[in-house]
SESE-437259 format. One record per residue (C-alpha): residue in three letters; x, y, z. Coordinates in nm, 4 decimals, padded with zeros to 6 digits. Each point is the difference from the previous one (the first is absolute). Example, Ala and Ser with C-alpha at 12.3 -4.5 7.8 and 13.67 -1.06 7.14 Angstrom:
residuo->ALA x->01.2300 y->-00.4500 z->00.7800
residuo->SER x->00.1370 y->00.3440 z->-00.0660
END
This chain:
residuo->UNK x->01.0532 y->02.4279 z->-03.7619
residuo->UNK x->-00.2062 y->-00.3213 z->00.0318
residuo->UNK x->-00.3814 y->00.1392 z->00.1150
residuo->UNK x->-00.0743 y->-00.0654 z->00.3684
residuo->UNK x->-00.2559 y->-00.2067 z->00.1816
residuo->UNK x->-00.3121 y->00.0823 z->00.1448
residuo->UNK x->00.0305 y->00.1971 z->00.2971
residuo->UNK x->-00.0406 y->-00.2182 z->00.3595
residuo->UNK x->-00.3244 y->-00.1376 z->00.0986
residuo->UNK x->00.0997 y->-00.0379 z->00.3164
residuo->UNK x->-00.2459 y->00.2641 z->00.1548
residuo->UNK x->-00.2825 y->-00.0988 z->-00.1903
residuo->UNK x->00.0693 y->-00.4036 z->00.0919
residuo->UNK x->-00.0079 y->00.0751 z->00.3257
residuo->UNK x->-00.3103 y->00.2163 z->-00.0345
residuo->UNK x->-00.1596 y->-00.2813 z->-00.1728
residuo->UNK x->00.0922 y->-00.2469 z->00.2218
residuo->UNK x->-00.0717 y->00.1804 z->00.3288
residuo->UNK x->-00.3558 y->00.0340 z->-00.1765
residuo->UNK x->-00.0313 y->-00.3642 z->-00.1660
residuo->UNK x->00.1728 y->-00.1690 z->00.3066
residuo->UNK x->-00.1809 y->00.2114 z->00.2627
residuo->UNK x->-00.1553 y->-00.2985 z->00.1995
residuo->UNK x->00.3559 y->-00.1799 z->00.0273
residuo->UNK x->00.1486 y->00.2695 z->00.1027
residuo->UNK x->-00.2925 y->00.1060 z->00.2733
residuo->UNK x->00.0202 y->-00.3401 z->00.1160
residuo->UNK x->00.3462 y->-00.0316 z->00.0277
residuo->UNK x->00.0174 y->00.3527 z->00.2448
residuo->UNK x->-00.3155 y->-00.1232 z->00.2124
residuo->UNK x->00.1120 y->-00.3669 z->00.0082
residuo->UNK x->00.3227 y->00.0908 z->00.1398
residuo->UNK x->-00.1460 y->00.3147 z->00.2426
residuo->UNK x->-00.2581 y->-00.2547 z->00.1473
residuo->UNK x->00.2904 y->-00.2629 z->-00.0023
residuo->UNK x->00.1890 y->00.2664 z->00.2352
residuo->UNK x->-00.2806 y->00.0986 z->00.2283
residuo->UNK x->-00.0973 y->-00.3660 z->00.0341
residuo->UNK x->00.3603 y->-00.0927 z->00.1423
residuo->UNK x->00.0367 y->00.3457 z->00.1495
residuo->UNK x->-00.3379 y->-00.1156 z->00.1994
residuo->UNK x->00.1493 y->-00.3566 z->00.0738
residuo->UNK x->00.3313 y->00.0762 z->00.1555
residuo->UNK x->00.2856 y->00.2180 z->-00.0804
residuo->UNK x->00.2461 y->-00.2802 z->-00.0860
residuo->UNK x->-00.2564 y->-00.1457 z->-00.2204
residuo->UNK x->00.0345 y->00.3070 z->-00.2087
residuo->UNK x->00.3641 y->00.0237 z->00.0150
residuo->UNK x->00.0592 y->-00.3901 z->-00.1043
residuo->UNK x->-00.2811 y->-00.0076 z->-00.2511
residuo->UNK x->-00.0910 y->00.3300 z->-00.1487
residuo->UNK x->00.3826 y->-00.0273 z->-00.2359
residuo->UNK x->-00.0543 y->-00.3511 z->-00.1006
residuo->UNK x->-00.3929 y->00.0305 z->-00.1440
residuo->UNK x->00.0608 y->00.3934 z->-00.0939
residuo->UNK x->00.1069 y->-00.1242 z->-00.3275
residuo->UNK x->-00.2515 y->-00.2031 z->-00.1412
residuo->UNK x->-00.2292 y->00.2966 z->00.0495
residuo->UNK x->00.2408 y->00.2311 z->-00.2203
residuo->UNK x->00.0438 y->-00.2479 z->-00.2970
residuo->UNK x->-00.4012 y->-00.0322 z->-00.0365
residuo->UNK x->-00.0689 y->00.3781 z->00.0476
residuo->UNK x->00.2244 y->00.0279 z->-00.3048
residuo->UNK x->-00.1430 y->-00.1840 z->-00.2502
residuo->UNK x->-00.1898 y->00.2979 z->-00.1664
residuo->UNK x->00.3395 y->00.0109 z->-00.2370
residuo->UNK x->-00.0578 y->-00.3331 z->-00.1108
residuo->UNK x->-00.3788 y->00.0916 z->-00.0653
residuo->UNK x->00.0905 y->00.2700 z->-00.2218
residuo->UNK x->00.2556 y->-00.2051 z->-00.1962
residuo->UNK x->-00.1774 y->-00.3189 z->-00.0486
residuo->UNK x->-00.3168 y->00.2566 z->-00.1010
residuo->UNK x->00.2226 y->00.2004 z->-00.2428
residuo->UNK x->00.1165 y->-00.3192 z->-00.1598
residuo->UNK x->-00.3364 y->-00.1884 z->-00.0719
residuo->UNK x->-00.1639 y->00.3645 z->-00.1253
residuo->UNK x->00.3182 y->00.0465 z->-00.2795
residuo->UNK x->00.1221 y->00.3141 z->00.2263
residuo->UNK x->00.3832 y->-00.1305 z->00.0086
residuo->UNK x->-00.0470 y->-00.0589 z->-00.3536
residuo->UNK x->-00.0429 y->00.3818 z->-00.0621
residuo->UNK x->00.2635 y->00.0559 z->00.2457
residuo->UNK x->00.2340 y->-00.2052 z->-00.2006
residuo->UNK x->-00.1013 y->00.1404 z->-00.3572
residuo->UNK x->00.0547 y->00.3588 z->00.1728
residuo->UNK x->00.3761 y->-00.0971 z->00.0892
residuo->UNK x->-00.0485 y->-00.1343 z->00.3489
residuo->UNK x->00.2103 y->-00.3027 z->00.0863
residuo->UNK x->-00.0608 y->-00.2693 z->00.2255
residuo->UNK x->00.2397 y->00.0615 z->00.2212
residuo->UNK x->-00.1722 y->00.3454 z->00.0372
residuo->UNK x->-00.3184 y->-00.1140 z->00.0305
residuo->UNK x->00.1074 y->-00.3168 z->00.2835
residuo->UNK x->00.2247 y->00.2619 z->00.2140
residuo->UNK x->-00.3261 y->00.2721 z->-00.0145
residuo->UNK x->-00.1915 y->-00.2930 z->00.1795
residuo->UNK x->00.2596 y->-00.0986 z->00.1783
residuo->UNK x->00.0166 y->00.3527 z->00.1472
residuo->UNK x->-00.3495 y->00.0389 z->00.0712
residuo->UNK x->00.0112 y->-00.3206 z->00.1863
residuo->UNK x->00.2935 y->00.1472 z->00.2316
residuo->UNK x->-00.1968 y->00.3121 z->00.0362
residuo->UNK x->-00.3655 y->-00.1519 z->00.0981
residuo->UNK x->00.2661 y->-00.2377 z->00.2729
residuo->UNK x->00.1339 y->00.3160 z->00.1700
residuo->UNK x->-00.4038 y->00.1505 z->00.0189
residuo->UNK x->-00.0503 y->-00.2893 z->00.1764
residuo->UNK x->00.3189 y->-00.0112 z->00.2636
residuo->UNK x->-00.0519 y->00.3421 z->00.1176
residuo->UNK x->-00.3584 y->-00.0886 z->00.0483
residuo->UNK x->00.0287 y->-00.2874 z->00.1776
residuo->UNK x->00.3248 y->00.0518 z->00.1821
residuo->UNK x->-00.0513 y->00.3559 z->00.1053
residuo->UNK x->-00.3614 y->-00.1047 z->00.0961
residuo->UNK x->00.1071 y->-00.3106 z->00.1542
residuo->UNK x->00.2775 y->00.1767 z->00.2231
residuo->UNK x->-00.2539 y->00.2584 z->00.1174
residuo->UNK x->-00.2294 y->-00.2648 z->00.0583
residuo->UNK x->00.2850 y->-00.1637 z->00.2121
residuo->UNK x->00.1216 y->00.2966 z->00.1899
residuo->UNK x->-00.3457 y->00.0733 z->00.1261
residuo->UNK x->-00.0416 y->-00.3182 z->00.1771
residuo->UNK x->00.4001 y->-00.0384 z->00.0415
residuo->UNK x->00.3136 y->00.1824 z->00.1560
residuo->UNK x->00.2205 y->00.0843 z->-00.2978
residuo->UNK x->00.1074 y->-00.2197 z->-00.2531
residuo->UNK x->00.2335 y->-00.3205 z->00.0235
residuo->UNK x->00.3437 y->-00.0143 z->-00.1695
residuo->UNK x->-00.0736 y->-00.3450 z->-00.1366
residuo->UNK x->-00.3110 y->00.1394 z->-00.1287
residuo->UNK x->00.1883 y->00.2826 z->-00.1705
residuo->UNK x->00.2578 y->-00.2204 z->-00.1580
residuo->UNK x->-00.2840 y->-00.2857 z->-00.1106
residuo->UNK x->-00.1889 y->00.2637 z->-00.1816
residuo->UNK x->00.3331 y->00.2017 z->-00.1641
residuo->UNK x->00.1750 y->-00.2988 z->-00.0217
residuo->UNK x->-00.2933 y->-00.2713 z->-00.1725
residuo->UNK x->-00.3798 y->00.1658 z->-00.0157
residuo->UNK x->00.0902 y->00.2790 z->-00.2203
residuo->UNK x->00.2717 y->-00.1688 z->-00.2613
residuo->UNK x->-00.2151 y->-00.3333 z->00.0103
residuo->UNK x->-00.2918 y->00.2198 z->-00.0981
residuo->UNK x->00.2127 y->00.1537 z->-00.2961
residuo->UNK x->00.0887 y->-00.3369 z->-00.1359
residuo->UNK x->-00.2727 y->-00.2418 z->-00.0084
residuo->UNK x->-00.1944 y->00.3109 z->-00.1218
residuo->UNK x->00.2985 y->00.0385 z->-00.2974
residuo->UNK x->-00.0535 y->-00.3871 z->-00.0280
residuo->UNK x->-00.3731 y->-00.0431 z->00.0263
residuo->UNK x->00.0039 y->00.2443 z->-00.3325
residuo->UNK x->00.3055 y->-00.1406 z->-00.1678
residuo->UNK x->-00.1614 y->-00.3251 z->00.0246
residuo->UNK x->-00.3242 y->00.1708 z->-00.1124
residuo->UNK x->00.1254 y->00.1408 z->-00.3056
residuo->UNK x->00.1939 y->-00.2637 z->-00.1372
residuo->UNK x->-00.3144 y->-00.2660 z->00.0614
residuo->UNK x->-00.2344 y->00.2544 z->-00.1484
residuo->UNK x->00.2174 y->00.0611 z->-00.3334
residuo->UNK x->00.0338 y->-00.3685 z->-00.0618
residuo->UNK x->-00.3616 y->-00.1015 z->00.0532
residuo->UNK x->-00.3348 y->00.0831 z->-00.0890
residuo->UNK x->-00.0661 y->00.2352 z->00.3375
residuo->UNK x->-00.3927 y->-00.1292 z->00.1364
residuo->UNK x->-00.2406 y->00.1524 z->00.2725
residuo->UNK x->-00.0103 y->-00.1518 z->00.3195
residuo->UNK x->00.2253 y->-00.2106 z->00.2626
residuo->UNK x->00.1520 y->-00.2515 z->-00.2394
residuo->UNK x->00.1216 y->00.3145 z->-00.2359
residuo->UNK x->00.3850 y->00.1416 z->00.0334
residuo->UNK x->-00.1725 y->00.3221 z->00.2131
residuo->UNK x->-00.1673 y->-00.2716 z->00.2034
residuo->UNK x->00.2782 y->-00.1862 z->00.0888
residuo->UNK x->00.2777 y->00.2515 z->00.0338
residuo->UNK x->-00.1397 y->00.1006 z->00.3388
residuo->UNK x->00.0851 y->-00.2785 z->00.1457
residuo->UNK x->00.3259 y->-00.0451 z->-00.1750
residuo->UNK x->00.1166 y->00.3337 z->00.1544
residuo->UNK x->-00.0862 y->-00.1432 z->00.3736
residuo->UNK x->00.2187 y->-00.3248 z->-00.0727
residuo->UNK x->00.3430 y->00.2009 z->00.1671
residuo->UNK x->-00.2001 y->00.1349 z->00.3107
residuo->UNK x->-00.1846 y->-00.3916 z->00.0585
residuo->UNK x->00.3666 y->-00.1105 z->-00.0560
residuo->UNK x->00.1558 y->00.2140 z->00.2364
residuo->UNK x->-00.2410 y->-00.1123 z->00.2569
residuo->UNK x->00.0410 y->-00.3901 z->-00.1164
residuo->UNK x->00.4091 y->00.0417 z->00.0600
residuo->UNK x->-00.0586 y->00.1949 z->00.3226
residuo->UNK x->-00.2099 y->-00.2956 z->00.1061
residuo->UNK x->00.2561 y->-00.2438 z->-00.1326
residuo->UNK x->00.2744 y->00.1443 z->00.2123
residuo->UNK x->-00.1787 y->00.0357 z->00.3032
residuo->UNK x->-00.0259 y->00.3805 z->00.0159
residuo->UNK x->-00.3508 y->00.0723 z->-00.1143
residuo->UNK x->-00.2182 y->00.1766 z->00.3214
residuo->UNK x->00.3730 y->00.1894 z->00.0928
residuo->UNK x->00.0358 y->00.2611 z->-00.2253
residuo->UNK x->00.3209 y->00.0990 z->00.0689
residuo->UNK x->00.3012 y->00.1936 z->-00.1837
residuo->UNK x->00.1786 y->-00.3939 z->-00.0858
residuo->UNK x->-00.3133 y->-00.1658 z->-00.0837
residuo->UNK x->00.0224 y->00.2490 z->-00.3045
residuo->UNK x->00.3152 y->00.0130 z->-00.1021
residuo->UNK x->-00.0115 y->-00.3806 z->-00.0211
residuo->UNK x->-00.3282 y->-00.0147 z->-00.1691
residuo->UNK x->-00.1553 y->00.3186 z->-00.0791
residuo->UNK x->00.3214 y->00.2164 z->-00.1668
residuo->UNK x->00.0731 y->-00.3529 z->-00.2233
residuo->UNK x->-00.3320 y->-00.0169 z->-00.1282
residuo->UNK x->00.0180 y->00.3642 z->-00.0725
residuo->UNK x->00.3387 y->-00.0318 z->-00.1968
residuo->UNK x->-00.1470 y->-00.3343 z->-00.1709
residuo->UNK x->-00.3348 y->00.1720 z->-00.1271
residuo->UNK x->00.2042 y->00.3048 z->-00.0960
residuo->UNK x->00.2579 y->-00.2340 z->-00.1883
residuo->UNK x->-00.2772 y->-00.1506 z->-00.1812
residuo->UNK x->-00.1336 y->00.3349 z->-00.0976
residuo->UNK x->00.3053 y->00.0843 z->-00.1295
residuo->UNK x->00.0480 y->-00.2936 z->-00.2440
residuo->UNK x->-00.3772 y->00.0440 z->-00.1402
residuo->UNK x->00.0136 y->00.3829 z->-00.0772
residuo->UNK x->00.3831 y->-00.1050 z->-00.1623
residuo->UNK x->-00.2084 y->-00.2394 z->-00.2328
residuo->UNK x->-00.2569 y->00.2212 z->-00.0802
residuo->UNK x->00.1334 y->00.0866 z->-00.3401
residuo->UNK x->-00.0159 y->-00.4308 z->-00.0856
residuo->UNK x->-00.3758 y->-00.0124 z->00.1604
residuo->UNK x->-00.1793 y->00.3080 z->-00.0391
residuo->UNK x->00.0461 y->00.0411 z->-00.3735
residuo->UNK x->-00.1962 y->00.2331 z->-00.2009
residuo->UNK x->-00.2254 y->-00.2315 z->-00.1340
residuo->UNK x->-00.0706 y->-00.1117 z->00.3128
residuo->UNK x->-00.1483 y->00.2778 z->00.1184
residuo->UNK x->-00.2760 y->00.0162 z->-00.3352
residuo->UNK x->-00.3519 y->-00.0760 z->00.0640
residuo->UNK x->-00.1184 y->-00.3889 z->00.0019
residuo->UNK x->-00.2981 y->00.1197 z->-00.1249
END
């Protein structure tokens, strides 16, 4: 019998991750909680229209501690000795790509369950749209611009020479993870919906972008054996 891989890492990448990414993911569960008692404060249909559409944005940059450890691992030769021990690359991406998922659901039940309670103590029970905006575009948007943010992160970090500070791959991917949410909101605003968050303002523009991102997701992680080759993944150093 051909000898097995290493076991999963997956516990100890999201160990490492939770402890290397701790500030995004702090800031992404106090962002969004002050987001929530902000519109909770304001009105109760502020809340309801704009709490699901910026919700989000908060979750993809909470989640970047993933990317942390990877681009870390790669400049320090660690996915080197994770490659020479029999890890793969696939491995290694979908162990990130986990963590990332994980660290995104930390933050939902955070902020929604602390946004709700914020909104039922100023508020009589809870809206259907609001219900339907969160089930039906908050939480899956969340899961795939964070899936995308670190696809895109891993890919750009394996083909370049990864660099501290804004202009580097874990700079950047931040804000490439917010592009779905900002579009959302541009093609609400386009059609004449935006400031009426209601059950067809996302199916038109909110469910679409969610099965566009998600499409796109799927066609990266299907070429991750042609981009995130072995030797992509050694130390530039």
């Amino acid at each position: 019998m051909p000898p097995e891989g290493p076991p999963s890492l997956v516990r100890i990448t999201i160990r490492r991750a939770v402890t290397s990414g701790r500030f995004y993911l702090v800031y992404g569960v106090i962002v969004s909680l002050v987001l929530a008692a902000s519109l909770s404060v304001a009105s109760g249909s502020s809340f309801a229209s704009a709490f699901p559409l910026l919700l989000p944005i908060f979750a993809v940059v909470g989640s970047m501690g993933a990317l942390v450890v990877f681009t870390n691992d790669r400049l320090k030769g660690v996915l080197e000795y994770l490659l020479a021990y029999g890890a793969t690359p696939r491995r290694i991406f979908l162990d990130v790509l986990l963590t990332v998922l994980l660290l995104v659901s930390v933050i939902l039940v955070a902020a929604v369950g602390g946004g709700l309670a914020l909104y039922l103590a100023r508020h009589h029970g809870i809206p259907v749209v609001l219900a339907l905006d969160l089930a039906l575009y908050a939480v899956p948007m969340s899961y795939v611009s964070a899936a995308f943010a670190a696809t895109v992160g891993m890919f750009w970090t394996s083909l370049s020479s990864p660099r501290a500070g804004m202009t580097s791959p874990l700079g950047l991917v931040p804000f490439i993870g917010i592009l779905p949410s900002l579009g959302t909101l541009g093609l609400l605003a386009a059609l004449g919906l935006e400031g009426r968050a209601s059950p067809a303002s996302f199916a038109i523009a909110g469910e679409g972008m969610v099965a566009l991102v998600a499409a796109v997701v799927a066609v990266l992680v299907g070429s991750m054996d042609r981009f995130l080759r072995r030797e992509r993944l050694l130390s530039p150093a």
